[in-house]
N, C-alpha and C positions, 0 to 999 in steps of 0.2 A: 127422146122428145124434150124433157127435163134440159138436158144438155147443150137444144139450141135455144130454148127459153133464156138460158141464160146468157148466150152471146148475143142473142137480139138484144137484150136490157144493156148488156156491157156496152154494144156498140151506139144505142141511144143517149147513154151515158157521155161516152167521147165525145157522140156528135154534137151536146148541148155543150160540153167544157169547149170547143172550138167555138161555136158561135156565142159564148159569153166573151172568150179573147178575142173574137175579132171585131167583137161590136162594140169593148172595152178602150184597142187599140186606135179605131176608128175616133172613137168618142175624142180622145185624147188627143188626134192630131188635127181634127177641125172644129172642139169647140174651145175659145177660147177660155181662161175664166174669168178676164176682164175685158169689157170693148166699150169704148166711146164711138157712137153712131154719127157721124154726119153727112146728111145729102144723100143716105146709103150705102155710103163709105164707113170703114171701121179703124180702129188706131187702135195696136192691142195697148192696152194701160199704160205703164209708163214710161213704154217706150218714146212716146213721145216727150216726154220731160229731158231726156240728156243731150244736152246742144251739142255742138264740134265747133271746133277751132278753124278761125280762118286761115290764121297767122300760126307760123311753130311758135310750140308754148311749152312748159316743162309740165307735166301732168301727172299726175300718177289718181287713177279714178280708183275711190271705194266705197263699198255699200255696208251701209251700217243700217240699224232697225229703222230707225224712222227719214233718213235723207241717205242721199249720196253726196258724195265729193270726190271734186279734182283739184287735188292739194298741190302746191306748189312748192315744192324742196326750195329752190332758189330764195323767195320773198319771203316763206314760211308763211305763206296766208293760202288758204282755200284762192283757185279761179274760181269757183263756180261751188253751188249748193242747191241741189234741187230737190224734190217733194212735193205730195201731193197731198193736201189737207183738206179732208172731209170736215162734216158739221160735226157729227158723232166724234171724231177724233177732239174738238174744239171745248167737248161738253167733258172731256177726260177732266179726272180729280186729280191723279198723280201729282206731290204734291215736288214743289222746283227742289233740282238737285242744288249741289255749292260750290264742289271741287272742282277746280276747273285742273285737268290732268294731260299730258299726250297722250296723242291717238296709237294707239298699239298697234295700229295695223298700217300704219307710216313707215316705209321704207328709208332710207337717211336722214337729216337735220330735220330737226321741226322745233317749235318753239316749245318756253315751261314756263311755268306759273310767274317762278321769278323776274321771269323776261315784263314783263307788266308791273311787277309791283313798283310802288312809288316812280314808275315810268311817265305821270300824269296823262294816261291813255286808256279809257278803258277797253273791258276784255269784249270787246261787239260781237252777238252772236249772230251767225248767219241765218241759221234755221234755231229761231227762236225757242228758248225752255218753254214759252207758254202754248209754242204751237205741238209741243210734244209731253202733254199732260193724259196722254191717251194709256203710256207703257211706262214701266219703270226703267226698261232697260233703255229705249228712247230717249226718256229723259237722261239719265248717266250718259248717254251718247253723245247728247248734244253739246253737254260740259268739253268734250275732246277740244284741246288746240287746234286741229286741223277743220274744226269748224268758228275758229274766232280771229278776228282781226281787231288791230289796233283801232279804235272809234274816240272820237271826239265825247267829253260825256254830256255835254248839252247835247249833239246832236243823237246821242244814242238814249238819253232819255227823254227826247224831246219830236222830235218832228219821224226819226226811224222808230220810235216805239209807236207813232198816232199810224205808218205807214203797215205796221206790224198790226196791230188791232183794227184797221182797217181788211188786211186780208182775211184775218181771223171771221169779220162780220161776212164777208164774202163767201167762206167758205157756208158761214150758215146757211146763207141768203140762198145760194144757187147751189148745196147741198156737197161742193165740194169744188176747190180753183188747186190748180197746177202752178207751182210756184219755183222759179229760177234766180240765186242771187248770188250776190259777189264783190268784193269791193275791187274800183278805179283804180288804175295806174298809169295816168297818163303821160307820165315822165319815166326813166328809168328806173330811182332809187325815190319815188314817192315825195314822200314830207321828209325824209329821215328813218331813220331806226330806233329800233330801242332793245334794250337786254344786251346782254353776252351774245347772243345766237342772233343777232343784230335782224331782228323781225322788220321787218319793211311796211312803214305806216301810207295805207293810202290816201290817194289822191280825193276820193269818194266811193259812192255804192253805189250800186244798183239792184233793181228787184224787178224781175218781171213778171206779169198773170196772166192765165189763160183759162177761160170756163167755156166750157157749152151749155149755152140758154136760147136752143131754138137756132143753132148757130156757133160759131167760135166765135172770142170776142177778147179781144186782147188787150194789154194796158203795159206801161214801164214808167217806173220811177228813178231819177237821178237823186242823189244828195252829196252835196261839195263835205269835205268832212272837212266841216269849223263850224260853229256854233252859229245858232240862226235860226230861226221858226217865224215861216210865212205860211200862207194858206195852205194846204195839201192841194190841191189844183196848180200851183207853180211848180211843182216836183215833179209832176205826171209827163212824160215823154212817152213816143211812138216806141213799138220795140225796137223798130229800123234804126231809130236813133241812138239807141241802148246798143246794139249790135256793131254801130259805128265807133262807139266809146272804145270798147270790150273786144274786137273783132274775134267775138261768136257768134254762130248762129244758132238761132233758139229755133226751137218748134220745127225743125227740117224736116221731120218725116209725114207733117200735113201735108198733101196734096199741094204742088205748088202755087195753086188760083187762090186757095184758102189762107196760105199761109204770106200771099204778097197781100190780102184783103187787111189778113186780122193783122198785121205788125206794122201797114205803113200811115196807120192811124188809132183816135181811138175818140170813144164817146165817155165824154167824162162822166154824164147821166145814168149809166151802166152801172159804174162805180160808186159815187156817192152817196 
């Protein structure tokens, strides 16, 4: 008797260690651990953040702590920088790194420090040091070349820094915005080059955002890189229009109804 006592116990045992794996495995493959609700509809996180190319383009995509990039061996500038920036990330202390270094995880040419100095260009950051005060190692991350491009310095401390602190107040506001950037090139070889590693200065930037507030709601801004500071409402373009610039498409994995709504307009009241 002793002796089936005991194989009853052992095999109640087993049966609970299977139903903890299967309702473990279960757990894992249908609940997300992040989702944007809309209509009903879900977006697992941030997958929705990485665009595609209309156009062949040279790419090579990487994911660092706080942004991704698809860097571009050819121009030695980032196509594309994307990120998603909560309020809580915006309230980070982490205090700004200084070195600006290559990205380590850049397969052939890419630009160095040198390539900038006394260049009269400054080092523009895509996914800005202030937006990544959250991590230490974020911040070190952001410093990489693979996320800086040649910038005007009036315009990079001037109308893209109020366009930067403006997403910043966004992300407070609505708890967290979706962010895509990238500087213009709308001629072949830009404005020119600059450094030994002959960096290709662009044409302008762009930035695009995207929140849900009862809804998707989208915005793009243009900046010519030359110096100039006009109201922040002349800067503000459709994404459709961004997309024509840049021939990427942003935000593809929205629902197509949602995604022709939020991009081929925008409400400037939203925003300001």
């Amino acid at each position: 008797m002793a002796r089936k006592r005991k194989k009853s116990r052992t095999g109640k045992r087993l049966l609970k260690i299977i139903l903890c794996i299967a309702i473990a495995l279960i757990a894992t493959q249908w609940l997300p651990t992040k989702t944007i609700a809309m209509n009903g509809e879900s977006c697992y996180g941030n997958d929705i953040l990485i665009p595609r190319f209309t156009q062949p383009t040279k790419s090579q995509v990487i994911e660092h702590t706080g942004y991704t990039v698809s860097y571009n061996e050819q121009r030695r500038n980032p196509n594309w920088v994307a990120y998603e920036l909560t309020g809580k990330e915006v309230a980070g202390e982490e205090p700004r790194a200084s070195k600006f270094i290559p990205d380590p995880l850049v397969i052939g040419n890419q630009a160095t420090d040198d390539d900038y100095r006394r260049s009269g260009w400054d080092r523009g950051h895509l996914a800005p040091a202030a937006d990544m005060k959250w991590s230490e190692q974020a911040m070190d991350e952001s410093f990489y070349l693979s996320n800086i491009s040649p910038q005007n310095n009036n315009l990079n401390r001037g109308v893209w820094k109020s366009i930067e602190e403006l997403t910043r107040e966004i992300a407070t506001r609505y708890e967290n915005v979706f962010v895509v950037t990238g500087p213009v090139f709308t001629s072949e070889k830009g404005l020119g080059s600059i450094g030994e590693n002959r960096v290709l200065i662009p044409n302008g930037f762009y930035k695009v955002l995207l929140i849900n507030d009862n809804g998707y709601k989208g915005i793009g801004f243009y900046c010519e890189n030359v110096a100039g500071k006009k109201k922040l409402a002349t800067y503000a373009r459709s994404i459709d229009e961004i997309e024509e610039l840049t021939d990427i498409d942003f935000f593809h994995k929205l629902p197509d109804e949602i995604e022709d709504f939020v991009e081929s307009g925008y409400d400037w009241s939203v925003w300001n």
